[in-house]
C-alpha positions, 0 to 999 in steps of 0.5 A: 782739390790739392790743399797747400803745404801751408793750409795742412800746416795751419790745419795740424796746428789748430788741431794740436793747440785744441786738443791741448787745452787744459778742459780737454786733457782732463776730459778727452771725451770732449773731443768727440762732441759739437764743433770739435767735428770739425777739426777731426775731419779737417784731419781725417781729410789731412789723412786722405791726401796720403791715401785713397781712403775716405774719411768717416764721417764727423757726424759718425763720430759725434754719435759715438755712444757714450760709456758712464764711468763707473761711480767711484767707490766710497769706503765707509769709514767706522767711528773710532769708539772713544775708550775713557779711562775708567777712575781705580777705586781703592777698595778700602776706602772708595776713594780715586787712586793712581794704583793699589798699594801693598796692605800694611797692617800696624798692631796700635795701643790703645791705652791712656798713656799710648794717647794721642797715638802717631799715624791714624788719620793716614789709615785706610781702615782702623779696626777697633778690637777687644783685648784682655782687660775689658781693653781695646786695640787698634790694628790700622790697615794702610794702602792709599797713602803712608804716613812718615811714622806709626805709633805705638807698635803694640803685640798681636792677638788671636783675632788679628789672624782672622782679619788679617786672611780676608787680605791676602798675603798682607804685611804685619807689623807686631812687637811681640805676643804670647809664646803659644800665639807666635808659631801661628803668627809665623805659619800664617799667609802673611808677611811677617814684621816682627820688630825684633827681625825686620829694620823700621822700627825704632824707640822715641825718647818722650816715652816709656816702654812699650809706648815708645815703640814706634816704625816707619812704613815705607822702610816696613814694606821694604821688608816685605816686597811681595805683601799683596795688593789692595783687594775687593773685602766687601766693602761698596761705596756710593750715595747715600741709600735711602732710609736709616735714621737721623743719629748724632751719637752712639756708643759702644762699651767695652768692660773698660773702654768706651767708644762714642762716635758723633756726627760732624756736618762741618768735617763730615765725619763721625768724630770719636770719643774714648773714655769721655775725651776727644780722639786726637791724633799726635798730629794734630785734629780729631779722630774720625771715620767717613763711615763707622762700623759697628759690627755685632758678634760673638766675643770668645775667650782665646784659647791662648794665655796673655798675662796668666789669662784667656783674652778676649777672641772676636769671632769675625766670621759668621753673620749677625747685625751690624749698624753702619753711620755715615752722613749722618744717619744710622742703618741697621744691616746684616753683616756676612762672612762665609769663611776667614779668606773672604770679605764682610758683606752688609746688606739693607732689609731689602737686600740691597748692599749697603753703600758706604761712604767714601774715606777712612772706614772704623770697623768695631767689634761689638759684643752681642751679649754683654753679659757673655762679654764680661764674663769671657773677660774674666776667664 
């Protein structure tokens, strides 16, 4: 029966609006199922009117199989390992840093009339050191942090050069010493400040020669722009072990000078005495590390003159027995240094290191034998 030219006008645009549909552009298989039959044979049969050819069937097209579409791919995705920060120690005193300065060390008197000295409180570290006299020196090793002056700058002695090795290339600031001692002090791995070279020092007017000797760190490490860094001389820092004993002073003697160290709970510190007074610093406060150690070894002679004698030589190298104080408490350890460029290492009974607490560390050369000592001193 002959369709009118209007019927496949309604025809094509019936099937134009439904396969236009949004759900069927989306998922043109759609087209293919249930009563869309229809309208694909109202094509085909649209088709047939060109042709002789019969259309297939709806219900062939209806049962055309179905292909799954392949599930889409995930990708796994790792989860980005969070990488902190770790805090840079400074080695000297276990406490945080930004980064690790060059080492300075300063030759500091220590005699009644260079008290109260300028600068030690800022003092990574502060070595305590027999000299000629039955005496005591300070060398005050700065890299944490730099005060605005330092004071009084005294002369070098043998043993200065044996701690100064475990540092590296460090910079030494001196105002002189023994002529025999300063070919090797200038021979040595080290930075040489001495006052009469390098600019930073400079006199004070409320004092007399040698006391009013006094430098500025910042304008000592300009002069020496390649001293090394802070490195690792031993030292661990860290809770407090257990063990030791309850202690609330010691002392140390010297033939002529006397060191008692007294525990504060309230500074948290051991807070020091010379010669019966209080230590006290030109800037006001007392004296005082977070740890003292008291390091127990062999007091020789120098084998150069000072002052028509022999001075005290403290041999930092070696082992003995050591007591270290902190928070209160006293430990007996073992105290080794296998060569001069090595660092001190302390140990517990048990093996373990000890651990120090976090701050300005003493480091005091104490005779083994007395007896000895007094006699070196007399040579």
């Amino acid at each position: 029966m002959p369709i009118s030219r209007e019927a496949v006008l309604a025809i094509r645009e019936s099937a134009r609006r439904l396969v236009s549909r949004p759900v069927l552009r989306r998922h043109p298989r759609m087209i293919v199922g249930g009563g869309v039959a229809a309208v694909i044979a109202a094509v085909w049969l649209i088709a047939g009117l060109a042709g002789p050819a019969a259309p297939a069937s709806p219900r062939a097209l209806t049962m055309l199989p179905h292909r799954p579409q392949p599930a889409p791919t995930v990708t796994a995705t790792a989860t980005p390992t969070a990488h902190h920060a770790t805090q840079l120690l400074d080695p000297f005193t276990g406490e945080p840093v930004k980064k690790l300065g060059p080492v300075l060390a300063v030759k500091i008197d220590n005699i009644v009339q260079a008290r109260p000295q300028t600068g030690l409180q800022s003092a990574d570290l502060i070595y305590v050191i027999p000299v000629e006299g039955g005496l005591s020196r300070f060398m005050a090793v700065y890299s944490s942090r730099l005060p605005p002056a330092v004071g009084p700058v005294r002369s070098a002695r043998q043993s200065d050069l044996d701690i100064l090795r475990q540092f590296g290339r460090p910079a030494f600031a001196w105002s002189g010493a023994t002529p025999h001692l300063v070919p090797f002090i200038e021979r040595a791995p080290l930075a040489d400040l001495y006052a009469l070279q390098v600019g930073g020092y400079y006199r004070v007017p409320w004092r007399v020669a040698p006391q009013n000797l006094y430098a500025n760190p910042r304008t000592l490490l300009r002069e020496a722009p390649h001293a090394s860094e802070a490195r690792d001389i031993g030292f661990r820092f860290g809770q407090l072990p257990a063990g030791g004993r309850a202690t609330r002073s010691m002392t140390v003697r010297y033939p002529a000078a006397t060191f008692t160290f007294r525990w504060s709970a309230r500074a948290g510190r051991w807070l020091v005495w010379m010669d019966g007074s209080r230590g006290l610093a030109a800037g006001g406060g007392q004296l005082g590390g977070s740890t003292v150690i008291i390091q127990y070894t062999r007091i020789a002679t120098s084998r150069f003159l000072e002052y028509g004698g022999r001075p005290p030589y403290a041999i930092s190298t070696g082992s003995g027995r050591a007591v270290i104080l902190r928070d209160g408490r006293a430990f007996t350890v073992r105290w080794s240094r296998p060569n001069l460029t090595a660092g001190t290492t302390f140990t517990l009974p048990g093996g373990k290191r000890m651990l120090f607490a976090p701050g300005q560390v003493w480091i005091m050369y104490a005779p083994d034998d007395h007896a000895s000592y007094l006699n070196a001193g007399t040579v």
